[in-house]
TORKOL-4160 file (C-alpha; in steps of 0.2 Angstrom, whole numbers, padded with zeros to 4 digits, m for minus):
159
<pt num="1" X="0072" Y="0136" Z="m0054"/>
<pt num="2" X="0057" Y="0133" Z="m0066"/>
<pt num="3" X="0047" Y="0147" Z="m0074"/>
<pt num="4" X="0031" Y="0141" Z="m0069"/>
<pt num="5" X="0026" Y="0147" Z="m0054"/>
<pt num="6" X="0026" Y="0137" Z="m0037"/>
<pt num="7" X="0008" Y="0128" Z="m0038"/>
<pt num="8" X="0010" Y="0122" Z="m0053"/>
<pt num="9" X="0023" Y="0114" Z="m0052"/>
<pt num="10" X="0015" Y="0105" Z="m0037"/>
<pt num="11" X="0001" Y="0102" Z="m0050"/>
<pt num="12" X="0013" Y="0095" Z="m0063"/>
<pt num="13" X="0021" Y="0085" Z="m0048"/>
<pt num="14" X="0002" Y="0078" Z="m0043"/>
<pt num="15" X="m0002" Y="0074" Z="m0060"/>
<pt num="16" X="0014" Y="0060" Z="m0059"/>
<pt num="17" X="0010" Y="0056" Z="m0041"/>
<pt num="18" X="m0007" Y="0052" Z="m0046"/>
<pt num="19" X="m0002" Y="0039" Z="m0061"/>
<pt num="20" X="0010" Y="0032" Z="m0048"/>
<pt num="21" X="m0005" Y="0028" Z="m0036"/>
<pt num="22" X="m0015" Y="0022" Z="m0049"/>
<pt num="23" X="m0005" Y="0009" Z="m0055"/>
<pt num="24" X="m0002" Y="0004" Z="m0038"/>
<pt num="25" X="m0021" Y="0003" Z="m0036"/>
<pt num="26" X="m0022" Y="m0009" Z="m0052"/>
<pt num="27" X="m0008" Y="m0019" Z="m0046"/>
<pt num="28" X="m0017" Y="m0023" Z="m0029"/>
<pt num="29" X="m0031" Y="m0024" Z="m0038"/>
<pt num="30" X="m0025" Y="m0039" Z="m0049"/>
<pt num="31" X="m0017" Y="m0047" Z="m0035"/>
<pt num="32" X="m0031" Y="m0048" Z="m0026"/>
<pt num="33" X="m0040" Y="m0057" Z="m0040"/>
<pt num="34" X="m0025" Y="m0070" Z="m0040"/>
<pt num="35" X="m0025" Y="m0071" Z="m0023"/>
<pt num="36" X="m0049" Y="m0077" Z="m0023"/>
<pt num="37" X="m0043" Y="m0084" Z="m0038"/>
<pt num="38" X="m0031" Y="m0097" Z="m0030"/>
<pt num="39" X="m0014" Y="m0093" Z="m0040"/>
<pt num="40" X="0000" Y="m0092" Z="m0029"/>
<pt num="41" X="0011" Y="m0085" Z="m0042"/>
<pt num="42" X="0010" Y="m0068" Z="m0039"/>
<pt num="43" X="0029" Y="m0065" Z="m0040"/>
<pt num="44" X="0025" Y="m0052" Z="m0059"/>
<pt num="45" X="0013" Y="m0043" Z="m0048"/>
<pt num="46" X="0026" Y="m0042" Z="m0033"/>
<pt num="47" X="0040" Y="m0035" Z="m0048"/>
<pt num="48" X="0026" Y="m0022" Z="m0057"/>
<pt num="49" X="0023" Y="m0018" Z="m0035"/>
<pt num="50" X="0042" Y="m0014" Z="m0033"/>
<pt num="51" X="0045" Y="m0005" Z="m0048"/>
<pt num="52" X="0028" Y="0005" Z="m0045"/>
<pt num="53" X="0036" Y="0010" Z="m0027"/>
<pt num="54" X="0052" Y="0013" Z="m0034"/>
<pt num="55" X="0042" Y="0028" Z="m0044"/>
<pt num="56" X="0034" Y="0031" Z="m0030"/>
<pt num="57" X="0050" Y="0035" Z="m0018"/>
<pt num="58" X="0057" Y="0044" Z="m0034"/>
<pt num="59" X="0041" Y="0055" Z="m0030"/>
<pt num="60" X="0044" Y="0057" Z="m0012"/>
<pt num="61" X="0062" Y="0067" Z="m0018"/>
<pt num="62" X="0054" Y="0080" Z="m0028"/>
<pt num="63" X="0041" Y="0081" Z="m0014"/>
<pt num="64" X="0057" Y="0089" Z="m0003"/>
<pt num="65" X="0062" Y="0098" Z="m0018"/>
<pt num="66" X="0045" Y="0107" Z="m0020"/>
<pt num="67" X="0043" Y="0110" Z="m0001"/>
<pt num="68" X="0060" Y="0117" Z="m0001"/>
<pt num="69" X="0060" Y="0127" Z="m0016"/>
<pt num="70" X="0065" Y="0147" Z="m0012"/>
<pt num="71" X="0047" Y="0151" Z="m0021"/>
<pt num="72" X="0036" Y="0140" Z="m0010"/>
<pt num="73" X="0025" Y="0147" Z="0005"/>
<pt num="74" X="0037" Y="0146" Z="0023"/>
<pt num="75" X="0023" Y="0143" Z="0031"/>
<pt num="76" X="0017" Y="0124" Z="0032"/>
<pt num="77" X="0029" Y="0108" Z="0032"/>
<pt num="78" X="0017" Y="0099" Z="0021"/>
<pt num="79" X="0013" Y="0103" Z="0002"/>
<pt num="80" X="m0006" Y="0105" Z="0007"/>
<pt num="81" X="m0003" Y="0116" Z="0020"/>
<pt num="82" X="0009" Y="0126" Z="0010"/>
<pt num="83" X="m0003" Y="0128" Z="m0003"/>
<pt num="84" X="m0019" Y="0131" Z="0008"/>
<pt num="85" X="m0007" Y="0146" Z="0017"/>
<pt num="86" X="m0002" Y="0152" Z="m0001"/>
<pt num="87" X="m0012" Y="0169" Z="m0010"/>
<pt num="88" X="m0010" Y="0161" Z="m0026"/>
<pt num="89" X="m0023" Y="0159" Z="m0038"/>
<pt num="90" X="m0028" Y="0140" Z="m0041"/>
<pt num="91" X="m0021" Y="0135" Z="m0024"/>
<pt num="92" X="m0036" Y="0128" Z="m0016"/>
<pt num="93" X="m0040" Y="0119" Z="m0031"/>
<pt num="94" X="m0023" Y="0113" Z="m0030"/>
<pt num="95" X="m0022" Y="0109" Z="m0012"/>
<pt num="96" X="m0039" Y="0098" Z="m0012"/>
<pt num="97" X="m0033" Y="0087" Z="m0026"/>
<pt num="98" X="m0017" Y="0086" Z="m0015"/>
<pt num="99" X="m0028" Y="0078" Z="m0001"/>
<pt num="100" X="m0037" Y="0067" Z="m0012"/>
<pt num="101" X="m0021" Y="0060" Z="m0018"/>
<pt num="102" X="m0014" Y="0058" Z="0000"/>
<pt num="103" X="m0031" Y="0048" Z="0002"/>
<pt num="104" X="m0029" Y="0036" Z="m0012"/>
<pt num="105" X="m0010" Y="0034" Z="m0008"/>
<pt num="106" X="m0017" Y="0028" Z="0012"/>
<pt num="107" X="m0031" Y="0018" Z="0006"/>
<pt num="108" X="m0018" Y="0009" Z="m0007"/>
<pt num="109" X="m0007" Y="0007" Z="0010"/>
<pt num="110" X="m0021" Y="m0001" Z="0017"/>
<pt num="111" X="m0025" Y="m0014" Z="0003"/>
<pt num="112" X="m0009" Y="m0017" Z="0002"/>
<pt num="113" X="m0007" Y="m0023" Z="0020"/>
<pt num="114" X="m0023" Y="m0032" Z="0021"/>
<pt num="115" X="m0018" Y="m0041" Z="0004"/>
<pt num="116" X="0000" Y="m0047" Z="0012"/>
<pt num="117" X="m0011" Y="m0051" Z="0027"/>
<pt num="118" X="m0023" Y="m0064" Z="0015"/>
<pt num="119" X="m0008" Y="m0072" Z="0005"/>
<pt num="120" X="0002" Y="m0074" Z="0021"/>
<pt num="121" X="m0012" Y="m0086" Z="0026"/>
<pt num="122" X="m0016" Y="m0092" Z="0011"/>
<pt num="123" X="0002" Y="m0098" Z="0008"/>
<pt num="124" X="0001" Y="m0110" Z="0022"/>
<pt num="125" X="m0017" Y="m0114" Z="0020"/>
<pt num="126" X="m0016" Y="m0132" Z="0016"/>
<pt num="127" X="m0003" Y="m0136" Z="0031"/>
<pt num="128" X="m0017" Y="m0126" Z="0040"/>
<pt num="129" X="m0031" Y="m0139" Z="0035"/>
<pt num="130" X="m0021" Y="m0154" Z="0038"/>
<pt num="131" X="m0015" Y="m0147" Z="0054"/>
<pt num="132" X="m0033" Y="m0144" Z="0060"/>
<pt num="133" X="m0039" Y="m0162" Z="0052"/>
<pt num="134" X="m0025" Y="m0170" Z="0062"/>
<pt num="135" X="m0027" Y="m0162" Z="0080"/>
<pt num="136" X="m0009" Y="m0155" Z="0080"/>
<pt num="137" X="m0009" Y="m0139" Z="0089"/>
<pt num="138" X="m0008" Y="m0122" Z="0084"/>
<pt num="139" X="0010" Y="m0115" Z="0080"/>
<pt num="140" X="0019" Y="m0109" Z="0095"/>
<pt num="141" X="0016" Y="m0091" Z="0086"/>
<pt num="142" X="0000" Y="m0092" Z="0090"/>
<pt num="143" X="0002" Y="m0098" Z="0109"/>
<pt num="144" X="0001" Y="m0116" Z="0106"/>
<pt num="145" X="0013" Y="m0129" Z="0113"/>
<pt num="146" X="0026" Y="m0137" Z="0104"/>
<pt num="147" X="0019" Y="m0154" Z="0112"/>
<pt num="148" X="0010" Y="m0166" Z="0099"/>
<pt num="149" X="m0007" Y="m0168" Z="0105"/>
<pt num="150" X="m0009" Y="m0187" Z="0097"/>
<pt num="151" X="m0016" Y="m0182" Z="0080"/>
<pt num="152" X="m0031" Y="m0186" Z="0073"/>
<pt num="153" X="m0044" Y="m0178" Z="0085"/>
<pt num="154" X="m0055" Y="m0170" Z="0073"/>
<pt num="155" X="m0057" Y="m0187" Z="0064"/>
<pt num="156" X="m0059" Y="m0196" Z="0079"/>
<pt num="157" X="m0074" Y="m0186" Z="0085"/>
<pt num="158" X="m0081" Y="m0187" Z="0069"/>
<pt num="159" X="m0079" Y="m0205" Z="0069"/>
């Protein structure tokens, strides 16, 4: 068991957490210029992404080790709610930053769905076009029929 006492220890574990987020943040942040950009290569930013979640999950580990430790509050099954239940000086301080890491960590979530959301359409975006220029119909994953439809409706009624 560390010397220092609980909180802190959840302070030194925020302080990597928040690097961890950050980068993550920079990472989606640059694939997102790629991605208005036009580059489909986004494969370094989809190696940087893994290893940055690998920290992350390495995070989550000493999350249970500090919620688990024999000094930590019993009260609370999150470290926020430990720390908001704990007497000890500095633990409100502590337990807001807790919060607003939790709330970057979400919104990086967020972009990061809505990110794979844009480049999975993006990647098919010019068999999208020439699907739409040539009348086929949508993809049967989208409720369309398998059935040509005879191609070339959009230039026919432009014609």
């Amino acid at each position: 068991m560390s010397s220092q006492p609980w909180h802190q220890r959840v302070s030194v574990y925020l302080d990597g957490l928040e690097t961890v987020a950050a980068e993550i943040s920079s990472i989606l942040e640059n694939s997102k210029v790629d991605t208005i950009a036009g580059d489909p290569s986004v494969e370094q930013s989809t190696d940087r992404l893994r290893e940055a979640l690998g920290e992350l999950e390495t995070k989550i580990a000493a999350r249970e080790e500090l919620l688990k430790a024999a000094d930590a509050p019993q009260s609370g099954s999150t470290l926020t709610e430990k720390l908001k239940r704990s007497d000890a000086v500095g633990s409100d301080e502590v337990a807001a930053r807790c919060e607003r890491v939790a709330e970057s960590i979400s919104l990086a979530n967020h972009r990061a769905v809505s990110l794979f959301v844009c480049q999975y359409h993006l990647a098919d975006f010019g068999a999208e076009i020439i699907r739409l220029l040539s009348g086929a119909d949508a993809p049967s994953t989208y409720g369309g029929s398998d059935q040509p439809s005879g191609g070339g409706t959009l230039f026919n009624e432009a014609a």
